[in-house]
C-alpha positions in Angstrom: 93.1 122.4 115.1 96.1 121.7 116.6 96.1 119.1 119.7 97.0 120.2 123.1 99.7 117.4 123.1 100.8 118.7 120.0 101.1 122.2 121.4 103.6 121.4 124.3 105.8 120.2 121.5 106.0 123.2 119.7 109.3 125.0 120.8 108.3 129.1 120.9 111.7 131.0 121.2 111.3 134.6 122.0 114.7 136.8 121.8 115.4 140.6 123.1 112.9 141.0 126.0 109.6 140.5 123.7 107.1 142.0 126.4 105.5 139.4 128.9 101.9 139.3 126.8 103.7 137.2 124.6 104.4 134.7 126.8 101.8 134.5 128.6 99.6 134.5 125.4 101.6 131.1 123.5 101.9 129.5 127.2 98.0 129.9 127.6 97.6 127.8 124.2 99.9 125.4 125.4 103.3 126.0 123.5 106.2 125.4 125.6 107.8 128.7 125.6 111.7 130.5 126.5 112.4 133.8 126.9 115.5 135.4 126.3 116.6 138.9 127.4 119.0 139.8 124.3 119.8 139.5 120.6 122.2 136.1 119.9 125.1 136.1 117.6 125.1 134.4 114.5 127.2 131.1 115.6 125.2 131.6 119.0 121.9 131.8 116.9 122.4 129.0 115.0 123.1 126.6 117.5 119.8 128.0 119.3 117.7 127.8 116.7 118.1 124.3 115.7 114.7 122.4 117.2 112.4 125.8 117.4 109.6 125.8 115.9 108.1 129.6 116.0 110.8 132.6 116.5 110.1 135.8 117.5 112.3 138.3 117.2 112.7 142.3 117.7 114.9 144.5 115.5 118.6 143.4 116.7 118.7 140.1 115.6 119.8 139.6 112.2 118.0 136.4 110.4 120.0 135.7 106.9 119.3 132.7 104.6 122.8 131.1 107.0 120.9 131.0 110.0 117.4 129.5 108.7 119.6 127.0 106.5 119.8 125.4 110.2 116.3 126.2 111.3 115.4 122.7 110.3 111.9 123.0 112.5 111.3 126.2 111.8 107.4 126.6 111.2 106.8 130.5 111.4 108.8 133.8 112.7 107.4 136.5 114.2 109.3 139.9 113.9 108.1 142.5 117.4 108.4 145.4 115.5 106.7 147.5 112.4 110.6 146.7 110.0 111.5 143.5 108.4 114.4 144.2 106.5 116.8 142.5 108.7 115.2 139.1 107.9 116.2 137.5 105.0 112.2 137.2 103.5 113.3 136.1 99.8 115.1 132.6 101.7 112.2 132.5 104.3 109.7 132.4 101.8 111.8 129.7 99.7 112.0 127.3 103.1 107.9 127.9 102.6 108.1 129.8 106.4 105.9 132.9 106.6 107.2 136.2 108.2 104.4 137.8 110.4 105.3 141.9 111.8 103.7 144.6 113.7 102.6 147.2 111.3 100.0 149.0 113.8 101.2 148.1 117.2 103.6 151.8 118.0 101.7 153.6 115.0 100.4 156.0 117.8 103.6 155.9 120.0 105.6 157.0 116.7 103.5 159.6 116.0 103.2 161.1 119.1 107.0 161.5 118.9 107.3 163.3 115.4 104.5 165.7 116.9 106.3 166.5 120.1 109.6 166.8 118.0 107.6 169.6 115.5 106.9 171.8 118.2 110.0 171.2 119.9 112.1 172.5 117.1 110.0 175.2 116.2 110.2 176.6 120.1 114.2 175.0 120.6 113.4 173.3 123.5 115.9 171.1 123.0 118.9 173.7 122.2 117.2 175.7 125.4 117.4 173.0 127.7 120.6 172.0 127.1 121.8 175.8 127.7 119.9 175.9 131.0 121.8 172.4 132.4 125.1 174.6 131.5 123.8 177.7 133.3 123.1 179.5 130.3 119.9 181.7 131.0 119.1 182.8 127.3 115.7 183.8 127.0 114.8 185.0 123.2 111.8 185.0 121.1 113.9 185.2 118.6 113.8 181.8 115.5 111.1 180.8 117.8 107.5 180.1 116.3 104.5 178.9 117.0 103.4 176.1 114.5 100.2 176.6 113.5 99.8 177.7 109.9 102.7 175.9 109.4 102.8 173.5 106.4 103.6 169.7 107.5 105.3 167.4 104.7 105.0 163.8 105.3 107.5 161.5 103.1 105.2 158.0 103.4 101.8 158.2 104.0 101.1 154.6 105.7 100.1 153.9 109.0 101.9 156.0 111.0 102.8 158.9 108.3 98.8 158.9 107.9 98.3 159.3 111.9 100.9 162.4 112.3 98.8 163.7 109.3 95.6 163.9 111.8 97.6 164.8 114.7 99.5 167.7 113.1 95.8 169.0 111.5 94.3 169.2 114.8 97.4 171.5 116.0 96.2 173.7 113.0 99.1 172.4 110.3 98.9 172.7 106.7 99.4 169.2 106.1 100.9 167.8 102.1 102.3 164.3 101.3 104.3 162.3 99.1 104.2 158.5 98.4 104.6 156.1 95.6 101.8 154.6 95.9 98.2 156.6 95.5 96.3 156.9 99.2 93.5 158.4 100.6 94.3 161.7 102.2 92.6 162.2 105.7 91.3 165.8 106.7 92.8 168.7 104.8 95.6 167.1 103.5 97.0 167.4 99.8 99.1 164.8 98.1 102.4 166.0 96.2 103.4 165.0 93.1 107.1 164.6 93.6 109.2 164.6 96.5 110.2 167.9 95.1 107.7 169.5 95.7 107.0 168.4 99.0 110.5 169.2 99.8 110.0 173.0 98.6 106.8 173.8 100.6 107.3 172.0 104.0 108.6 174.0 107.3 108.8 170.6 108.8 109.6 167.2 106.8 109.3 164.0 108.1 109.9 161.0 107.0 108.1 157.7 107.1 109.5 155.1 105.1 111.2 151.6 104.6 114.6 150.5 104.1 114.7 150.1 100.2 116.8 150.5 97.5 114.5 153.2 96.3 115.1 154.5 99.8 118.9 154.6 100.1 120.0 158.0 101.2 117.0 159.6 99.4 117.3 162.6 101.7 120.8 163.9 101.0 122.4 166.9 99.5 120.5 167.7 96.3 117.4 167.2 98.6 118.3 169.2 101.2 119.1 172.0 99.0 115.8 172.0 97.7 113.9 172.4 101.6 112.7 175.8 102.4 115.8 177.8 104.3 115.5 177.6 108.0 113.4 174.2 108.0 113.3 171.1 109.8 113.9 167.7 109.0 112.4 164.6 111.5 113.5 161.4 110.6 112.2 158.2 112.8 112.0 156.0 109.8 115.1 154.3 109.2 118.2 155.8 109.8 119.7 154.7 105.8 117.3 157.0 104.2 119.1 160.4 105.4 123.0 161.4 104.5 124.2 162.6 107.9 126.9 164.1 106.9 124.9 165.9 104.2 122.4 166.9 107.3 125.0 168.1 110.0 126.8 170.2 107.1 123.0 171.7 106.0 122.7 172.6 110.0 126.4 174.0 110.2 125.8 176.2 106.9 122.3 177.2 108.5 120.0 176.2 105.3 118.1 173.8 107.3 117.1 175.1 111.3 116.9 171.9 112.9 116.2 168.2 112.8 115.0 165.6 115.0 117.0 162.1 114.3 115.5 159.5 116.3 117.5 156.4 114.1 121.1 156.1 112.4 122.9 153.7 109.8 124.8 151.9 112.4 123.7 151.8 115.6 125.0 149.8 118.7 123.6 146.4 119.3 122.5 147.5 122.8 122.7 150.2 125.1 126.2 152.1 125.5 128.3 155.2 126.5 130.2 155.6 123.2 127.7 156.2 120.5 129.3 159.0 118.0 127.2 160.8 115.1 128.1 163.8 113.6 124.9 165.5 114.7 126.2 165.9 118.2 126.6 169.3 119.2 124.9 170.8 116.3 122.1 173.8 117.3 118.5 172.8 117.7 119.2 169.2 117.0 117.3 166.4 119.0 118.9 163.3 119.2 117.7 160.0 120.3 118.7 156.2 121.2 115.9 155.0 118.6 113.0 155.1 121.2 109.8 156.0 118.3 108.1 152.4 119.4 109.2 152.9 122.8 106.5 153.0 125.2 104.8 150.7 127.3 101.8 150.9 125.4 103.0 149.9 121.8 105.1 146.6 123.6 102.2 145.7 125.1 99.9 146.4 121.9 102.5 144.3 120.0 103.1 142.2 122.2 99.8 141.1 121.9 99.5 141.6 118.3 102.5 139.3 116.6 101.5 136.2 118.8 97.9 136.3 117.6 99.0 136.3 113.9 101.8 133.2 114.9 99.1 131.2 116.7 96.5 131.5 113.8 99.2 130.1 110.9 100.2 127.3 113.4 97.0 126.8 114.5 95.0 126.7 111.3 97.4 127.7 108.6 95.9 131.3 108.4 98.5 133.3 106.4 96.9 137.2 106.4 98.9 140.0 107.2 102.2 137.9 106.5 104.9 139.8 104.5 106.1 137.2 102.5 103.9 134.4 101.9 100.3 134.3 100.0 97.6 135.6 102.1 95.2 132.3 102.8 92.5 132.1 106.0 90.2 129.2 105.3 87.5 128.4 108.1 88.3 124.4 109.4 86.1 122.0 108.5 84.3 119.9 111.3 85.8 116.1 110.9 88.4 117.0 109.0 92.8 117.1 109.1 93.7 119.7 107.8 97.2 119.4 105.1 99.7 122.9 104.4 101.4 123.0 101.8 104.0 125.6 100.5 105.5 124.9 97.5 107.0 126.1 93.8 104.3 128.1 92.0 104.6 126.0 89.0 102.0 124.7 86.2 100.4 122.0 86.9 100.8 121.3 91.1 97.0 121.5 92.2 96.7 119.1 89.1 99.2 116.5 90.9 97.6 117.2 94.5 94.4 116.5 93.3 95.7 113.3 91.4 97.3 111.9 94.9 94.1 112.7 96.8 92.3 110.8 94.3 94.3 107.9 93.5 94.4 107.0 97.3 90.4 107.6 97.5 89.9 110.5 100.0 87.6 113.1 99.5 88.8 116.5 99.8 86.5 118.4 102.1 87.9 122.1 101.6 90.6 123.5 99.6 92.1 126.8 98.8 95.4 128.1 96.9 96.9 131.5 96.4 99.8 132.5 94.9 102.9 134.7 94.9 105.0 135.2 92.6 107.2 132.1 92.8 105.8 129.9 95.9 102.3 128.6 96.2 100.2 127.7 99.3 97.7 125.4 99.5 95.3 124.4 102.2 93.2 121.6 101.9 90.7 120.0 104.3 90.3 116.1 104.1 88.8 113.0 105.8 90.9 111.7 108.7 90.8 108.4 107.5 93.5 108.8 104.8 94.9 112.1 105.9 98.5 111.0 107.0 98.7 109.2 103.4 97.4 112.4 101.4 100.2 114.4 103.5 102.8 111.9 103.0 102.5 111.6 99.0 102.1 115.3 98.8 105.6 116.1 100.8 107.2 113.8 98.4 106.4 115.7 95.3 109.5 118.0 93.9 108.2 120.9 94.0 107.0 121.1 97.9 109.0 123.4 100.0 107.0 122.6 103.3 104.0 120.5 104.3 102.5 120.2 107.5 99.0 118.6 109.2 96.7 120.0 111.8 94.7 117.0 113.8 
């Protein structure tokens, strides 16, 4: 619904090497697009972001309430990844601009990973390796086992904790989980009560959650304690839910046999030679640069995946699958402009919209609102004749946040 005219005037700003799909895909509907290579600085971010329209972003850039107080244009963001917790989405949803993410574009490549790492602890491939590239020939059966029959414990049963849960069942696992919300268990597998108890039956944990309060350091040392002596912890979740220093002294003391840490609280903004954990060094510990989502496939798959969702809000004002903003996707309605409006989810504002559509005689063709919490969105179809007046009268009110209109 938007024009092709229209389109080359929408400013698309892609940061840290978002694959080519992208680009290709906003350029093919006519949005004039730039491509950067890397993550920008705040002051650097700020100064860039001034007349885009649509951002997309990976995980290293850092979007605070700041930097989108000088996003003036900003219509929508995009985030190239599963995560969202390094946008600001309270002060996004309060400039009425929707957050769109990735949440099934590297379940698979994730998964893969966390399987490879359970059979790599279980055999010490890594610890093996590592001897062999020092000359070390040190062949022992010894701490070495196969891992089926072994019991599985998934901490997060979403997308991806759900698809290790197949995976690991077809290897011949015992598969339990834990989550605060109720799912579905797939196959065999049991849901656990508490964390405690998953904790206490698992020979491998892994973990699969956000960045939340609720998550904060939730693996540490009362938790470890509680893990089965000689098990394995796998954590390519986020790398504040785990107490390293908690871990590498549960590896030292030899309570826990191994782990597989694939992210860490503070890691560098790009690649480097000086990256220092205390993990290093540690026996039958698998380290690595944050590389779960790292395969050509996933970029592609969400590469292709976070445009679509971008296009279809600017396009038509389609919210679903956004993170932050009321999930709306209304069909357009031949002959019609279409109006957007975000605004405060207060009493009486559909009264007041419907009021201005009637005092200036249009006719309101379709119209839906949802709401969330404290913001509102409303999309409403109406005659071209008096559209730009509708749109005009409705911006004005006080509680409007952001209003737009599709041709």
């Amino acid at each position: 619904m938007v024009s092709t005219q229209q389109k080359n005037e929408i400013k698309v700003l892609l940061l840290e090497n978002v694959h080519q799909v992208a680009r290709e895909l906003f350029s093919s509907d006519g949005f004039n697009v730039e491509c950067l290579p890397q993550a920008l600085g705040p002051e650097e971010l700020k100064a860039k972001i001034k007349n885009v329209h649509v951002l997309g972003i990976r995980s290293k850039t850092q979007i605070t309430a700041e930097i989108l107080a000088e996003a003036k244009d900003l219509i929508t963001l995009g985030c190239f990844c599963i995560g969202t917790n390094h946008v600001d989405l309270e002060a996004a949803k309060k400039r009425g601009i929707p957050v769109f993410n990735a949440p099934f574009g590297n379940t698979r490549s994730v998964a893969e990973l966390v399987i490879g790492e359970v059979i790599a602890l279980s055999r010490k491939l890594g610890q093996k390796s590592s001897e062999m590239h020092q000359h070390i020939w040190n062949k022992s059966s010894a701490s070495c086992f196969e891992v089926r029959g072994k019991t599985l414990g998934i901490v997060g049963y979403g997308n991806i904790g759900s698809q290790v849960s197949t995976l690991s069942e077809s290897l011949g696992m015992r598969v339990i989980f834990h989550d605060i919300v109720s799912k579905l268990p797939l196959g065999n597998a049991k849901a656990c009560n508490t964390l405690n108890e998953l904790l206490s039956e698992s020979d491998f944990v892994t973990l699969h959650v956000p960045a939340t309060p609720l998550t904060h350091l939730m693996i540490a040392g009362e938790q470890l304690g509680r893990m089965k002596k000689g098990s394995h912890l796998i954590n390519a979740s986020r790398g504040t839910v785990v107490n390293i220093e908690s871990l590498a002294s549960a590896i030292k003391s030899g309570h826990i046999g191994g782990a597989a840490i694939d992210v860490f609280p503070e890691e560098p903004e790009g690649n480097s030679k000086d990256f220092v954990t205390l993990l290093q060094g540690l026996p039958n510990v698998i380290l690595t640069p944050h590389i779960g989502g790292a395969t050509e496939e996933a970029q592609v798959n969400i590469g292709g995946e976070v445009p679509v969702s971008l296009m279809r809000f600017v396009n038509m004002g389609v919210t679903t699958r956004a993170v932050n903003f009321p999930e709306v996707a209304m069909p357009p309605t031949p002959g019609s402009h279409r109006i957007l409006n975000a605004h405060r989810n207060v009493p009486g504002v559909l009264r007041e919209i419907n009021r201005i559509v009637s005092d200036l005689g249009a006719n309101i063709r379709a119209q839906t609102l949802a709401t969330d919490g404290d913001l509102g969105y409303l999309v409403l179809d109406t005659d071209q004749e008096l559209s730009h007046e509708v749109k005009n009268a409705i911006e004005k009110l006080k509680t409007s946040l952001k209003t737009r209109i599709l041709y």
